[in-house]
C-alpha positions, 0 to 999 in steps of 0.5 A: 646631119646635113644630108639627113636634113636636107634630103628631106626637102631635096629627094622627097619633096616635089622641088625637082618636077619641072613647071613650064620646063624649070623646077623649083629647085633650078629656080632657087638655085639660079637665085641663091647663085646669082643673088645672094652669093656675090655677097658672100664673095664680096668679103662682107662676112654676114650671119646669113642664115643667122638672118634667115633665122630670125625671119623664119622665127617670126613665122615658124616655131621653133621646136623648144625655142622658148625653153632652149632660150633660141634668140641670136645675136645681132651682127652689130653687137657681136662685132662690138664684143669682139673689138672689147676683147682686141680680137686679132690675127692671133686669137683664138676664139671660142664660143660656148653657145655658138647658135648660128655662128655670129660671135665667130664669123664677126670675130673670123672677120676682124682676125682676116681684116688685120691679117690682111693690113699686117701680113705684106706677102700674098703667100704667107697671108693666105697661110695664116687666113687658112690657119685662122678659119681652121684653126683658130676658131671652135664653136659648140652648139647643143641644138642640132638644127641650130647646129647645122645653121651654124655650119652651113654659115661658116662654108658659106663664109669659105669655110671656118666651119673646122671645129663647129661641135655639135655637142652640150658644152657643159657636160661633153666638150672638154676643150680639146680640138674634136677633128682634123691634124690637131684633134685631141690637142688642147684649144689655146683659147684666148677670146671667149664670146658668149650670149648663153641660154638664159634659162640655165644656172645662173642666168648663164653664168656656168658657162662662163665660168666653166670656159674661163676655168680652161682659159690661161689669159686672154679676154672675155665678152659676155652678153647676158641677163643683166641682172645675173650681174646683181645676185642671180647669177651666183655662185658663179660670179662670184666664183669667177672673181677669184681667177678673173678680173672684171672691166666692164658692165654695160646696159644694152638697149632693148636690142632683142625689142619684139624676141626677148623682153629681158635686160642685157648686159655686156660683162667684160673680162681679163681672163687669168688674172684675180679681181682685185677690190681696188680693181677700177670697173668701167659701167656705161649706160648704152640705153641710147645706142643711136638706133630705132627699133619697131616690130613689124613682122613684114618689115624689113630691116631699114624699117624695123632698124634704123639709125637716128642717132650717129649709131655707128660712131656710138658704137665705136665710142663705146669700145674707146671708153672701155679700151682708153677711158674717159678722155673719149666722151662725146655723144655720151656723157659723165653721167653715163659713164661711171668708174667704180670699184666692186665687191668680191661678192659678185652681186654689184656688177650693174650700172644702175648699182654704180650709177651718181646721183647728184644731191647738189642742189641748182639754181632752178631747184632754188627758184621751184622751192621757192614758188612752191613756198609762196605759193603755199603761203598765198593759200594760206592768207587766203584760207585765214582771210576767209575766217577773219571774215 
């Protein structure tokens, strides 16, 4: 599929005839070696071609982009999710809607940082780094030119690239490995990390339910419609209930500002084990994630985001109050936070369902009632005056 794709632009285009004794091709070579390669060898883990996505978006149409709901997750929401579900050097994480790989690259990144803190010996170190990037992740993508995003992503990463399927996730993959030693052995998912086409059932919904069906524990983040959460992701919220316990609903920022204009949430989940009613759920409103964001298509990213309000440690603060609780509240307040039980019905799942409202009345509502009647009451004199006269 790579070469198929790329041979169009290599082998047919006029990127190789020499001007003033260099082609084209040399000088986006000599670019991309000395320019935008470091940054991979650096260790930094980016989504590159998730990027280069969204800014081709911005100029280019992509075929059915708009039905295929082609929207990609940023680099600081997918890290979120994975630090909510404690991804590790021992998970095994799956995505069914990998787009260009960013929920694995952000979860490669956390399982090779604590590989690297755990692991002493540089021999067994590098084992388990290997074992982690051909082994532990698997991500599947219906589209195929998002597909081939996703690949060259994850070589560009050093290669994580083992089990990227190109296939439809709900009607083609039946949660086996599909190549190398291991294929045709079951995949041991225990992290599953998911922003799915919204257009489908249920808001998204199939797909979680179809991967957590396969899943015999372990943690689940979801980023969807955040009102599949209050009636229209059923039946399958509902369903998912009856094997898995929700921890957490959180109402994002409009973090898709200039993509998307849908509501989103993130869904947490303890895999394999039933909700119970009595069950605590954690709701936050993240309404205020600390960034600032415009739209302007020939802006960069420090100007089309920008951290005005401690984004980082917000984002932080949000993994402690859904890991450890309230104790962690400092730049969020009780008001934004909520502990509540739900319903099995699979309809109660957002923040404003759980939200307080305080009825307690304060001493300025005391002080504005009275102005309001006296006020009145001045009016009133006034007008009878008028007719005593």
């Amino acid at each position: 599929m790579i070469i198929d794709s790329l041979k169009q632009v290599f082998l047919y285009a006029d990127l190789w005839k020499p001007i003033n004794g260099e082609s084209k091709l040399k000088t986006v070579y000599t670019t991309v070696e000395k320019e935008i390669m470091p940054i991979f060898t650096s260790g930094k883990h980016l989504d590159f071609t998730g990027k280069l996505f969204n800014v081709l978006n911005e100029w280019v149409d992509v075929p059915d982009g708009d039905k295929n709901d082609v929207v990609l997750t940023p680099r600081y929401v997918t890290d979120l999710m994975t630090k909510l579900c404690q991804v590790d050097m021992n998970s095994y994480v799956w995505d069914y809607a990998a787009g260009s790989g960013g929920f694995l690259i952000s979860a490669m990144k956390e399982m090779i940082n604590d590989a690297n803190r755990r692991i002493d010996s540089p021999q067994e170190r590098n084992r388990k780094i290997n074992k982690i990037k051909h082994e532990q992740l698997l991500g599947i993508e219906k589209l195929p030119d998002i597909y081939l995003l996703a690949v060259l992503n994850m070589i560009l990463m050093g290669d994580g690239s083992s089990n990227i399927i190109h296939a439809n996730s709900l009607t083609e993959f039946n949660g086996n490995y599909e190549q190398g030693a291991l294929k045709g052995q079951e995949f041991p998912a225990n992290v599953f990390l998911l922003n799915p086409p919204y257009s489908a059932s249920g808001k998204g919904f199939i797909f979680v339910e179809k991967a957590l069906k396969k899943m015999k524990g372990g943690k689940a983040a979801v980023l969807i419609q955040e009102n599949a959460g209050s009636g229209n992701g059923l039946p399958y919220t509902e369903n998912i209930l009856k094997n898995n316990t929700l921890l957490a609903s959180i109402h994002m920022s409009n973090i898709f500002l200039g993509k998307s204009s849908v509501q989103t949430a993130i869904y947490l989940f303890e895999v394999g084990k039933p909700h119970n009613e009595r069950n605590i759920v954690k709701f936050i409103d993240f309404s205020n994630d600390g960034y600032s964001r415009l739209h302007r298509k020939k802006s960069g990213m420090d100007v089309n985001l920008r951290n005005t309000d401690h984004a980082v440690e917000r984002y932080q603060e949000i993994v402690n109050l859904v890991l450890y609780g309230k104790p962690h509240l400092n730049y969020f307040t009780e008001e934004e936070f909520v502990e509540d039980t739900i319903s099995l019905n699979g309809k109660d799942w957002t923040f404003s369902q759980h939200k307080k409202v305080d009825t307690t009345p304060s001493e300025d509502d005391f002080r504005n009632t009275v102005k309001e009647y006296l006020s009145w009451k001045v009016s009133e004199v006034l007008k009878n005056g008028d007719k005593n006269d």
